[in-house]
N, C-alpha and C positions, 0 to 999 in steps of 0.2 A: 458958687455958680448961680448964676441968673437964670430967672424963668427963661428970657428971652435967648443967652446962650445954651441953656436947655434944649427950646425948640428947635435952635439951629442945628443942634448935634443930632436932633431926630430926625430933620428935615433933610441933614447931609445922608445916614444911616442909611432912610429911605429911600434917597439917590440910589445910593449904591444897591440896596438889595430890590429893590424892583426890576432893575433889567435881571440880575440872576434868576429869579423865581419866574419873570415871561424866559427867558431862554431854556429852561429845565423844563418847563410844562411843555414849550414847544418841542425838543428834543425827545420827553415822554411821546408826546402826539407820534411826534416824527417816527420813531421806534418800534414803537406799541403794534402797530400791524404787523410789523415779521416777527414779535415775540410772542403771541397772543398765545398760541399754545403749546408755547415753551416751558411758562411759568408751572403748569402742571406736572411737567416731565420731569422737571429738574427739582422742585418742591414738591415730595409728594408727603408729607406730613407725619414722614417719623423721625419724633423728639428728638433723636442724637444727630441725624444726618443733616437737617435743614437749618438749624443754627451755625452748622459750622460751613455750610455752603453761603448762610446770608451772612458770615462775619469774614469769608473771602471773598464775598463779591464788593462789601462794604469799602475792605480794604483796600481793594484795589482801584475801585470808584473814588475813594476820599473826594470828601468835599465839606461844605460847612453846617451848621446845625440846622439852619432855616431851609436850606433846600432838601434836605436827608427827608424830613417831614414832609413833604410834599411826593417824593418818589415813596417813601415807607408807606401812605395812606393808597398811592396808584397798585403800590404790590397787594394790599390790603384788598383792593377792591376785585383782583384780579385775582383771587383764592389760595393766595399763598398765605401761611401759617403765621400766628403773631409771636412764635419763637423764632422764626427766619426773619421779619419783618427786625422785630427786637435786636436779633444781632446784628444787623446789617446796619441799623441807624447808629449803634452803637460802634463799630467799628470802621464806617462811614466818618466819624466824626473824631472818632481818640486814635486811631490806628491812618500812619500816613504812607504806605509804601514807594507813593510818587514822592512824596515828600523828603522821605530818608535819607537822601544823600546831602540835603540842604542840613538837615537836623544833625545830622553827624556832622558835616562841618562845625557850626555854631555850637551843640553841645556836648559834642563828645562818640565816638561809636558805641562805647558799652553804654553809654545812657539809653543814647538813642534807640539802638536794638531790644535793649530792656524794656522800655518803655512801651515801644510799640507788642513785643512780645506778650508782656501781661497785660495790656488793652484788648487785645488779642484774645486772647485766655480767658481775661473776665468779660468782654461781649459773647462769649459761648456760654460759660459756667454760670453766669450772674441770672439766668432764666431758670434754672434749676433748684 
């Protein structure tokens, strides 16, 4: 591969992930004042309960690596714990609930369920 279709891979990349990371900030924005203090009620920073509430809420948010980091730094900022933060990007991004039904078409149900299960499992235990 060429420098030049190098850049154009980056230049295309960037297409794409620019408008997702403006629409996430904006939907943060948008959000953030009916949740403001929520994040305390629901996070309140013991080890066992808040990893497995940040790796259901992950789950069921799914979405891609580059935006997970952008909501995981706004939860960050908002007082919630770096083992709830931890499991949520983690199971944000390995764990597809929306996704499931697509993935068990294509690969199978026991895979698909397996898979998601111990993604599942290791974005809780893997902080430990």
């Amino acid at each position: 591969m060429t420098v030049k279709e190098s850049a154009k891979n980056i230049s295309n990349t960037l297409k794409m992930a620019i408008p997702m990371i403006v629409g996430v900030l904006l939907l943060i924005n948008l959000i953030d004042p009916f949740l403001k203090n929520v994040y305390s009620k629901i996070f309140t920073g013991n080890h066992l309960i808040d990893p497995i509430l940040g790796a259901i809420g992950g789950s069921i948010a799914f979405g891609i690596p580059i935006t997970s980091y952008i909501v995981g730094g706004e939860l960050l900022e908002k007082g919630v714990s770096l083992l709830a933060v931890t499991a949520f990007i983690l199971s944000w991004t390995t764990v597809g609930v929306m996704m499931l039904p697509i993935e068990i078409k294509f690969l199978g149900r026991n895979f698909a369920l397996a898979r998601n299960f111990l993604n599942f499992i290791s974005s809780i235990i893997i902080m430990d």
